[in-house]
N, C-alpha and C positions, 0 to 999 in steps of 0.2 A: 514674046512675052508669055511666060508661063501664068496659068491662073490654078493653084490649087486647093482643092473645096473637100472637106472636110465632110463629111453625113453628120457629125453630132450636132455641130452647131445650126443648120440649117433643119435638121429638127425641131432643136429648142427654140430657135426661131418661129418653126410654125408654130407650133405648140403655145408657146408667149403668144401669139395673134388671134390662135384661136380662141385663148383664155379671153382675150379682152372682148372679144367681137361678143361670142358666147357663152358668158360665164358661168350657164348650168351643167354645162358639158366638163367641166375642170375635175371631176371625177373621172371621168374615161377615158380626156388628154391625160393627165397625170398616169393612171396605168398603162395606155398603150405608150408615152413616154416612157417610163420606166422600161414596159419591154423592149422596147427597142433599140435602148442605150444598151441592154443584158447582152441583146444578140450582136450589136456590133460591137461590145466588148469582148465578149467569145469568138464570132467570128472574124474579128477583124485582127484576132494576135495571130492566124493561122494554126495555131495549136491550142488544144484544149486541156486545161491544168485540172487536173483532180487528185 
């Protein structure tokens, strides 16, 4: 049995829980989310388009 996991969704996963637990922090989730979908969208094509 393969199990294959994905980094994006298991982010937004966290990020959704910590919204709810913490909801003053949804400023800071919301930007380190965003960075970090950037870098796994960059780094995760193996090539960098510009």
């Amino acid at each position: 049995m393969n199990l294959n996991v994905s980094l994006t969704p298991l982010i937004s996963l966290l990020a959704g829980i910590l919204i709810l637990v913490v909801p003053r922090l949804l400023n800071y989730i919301v930007a380190i989310y965003l960075i970090l979908i950037g870098l796994v969208g960059l780094l995760g094509t193996g090539s960098l388009r510009i």
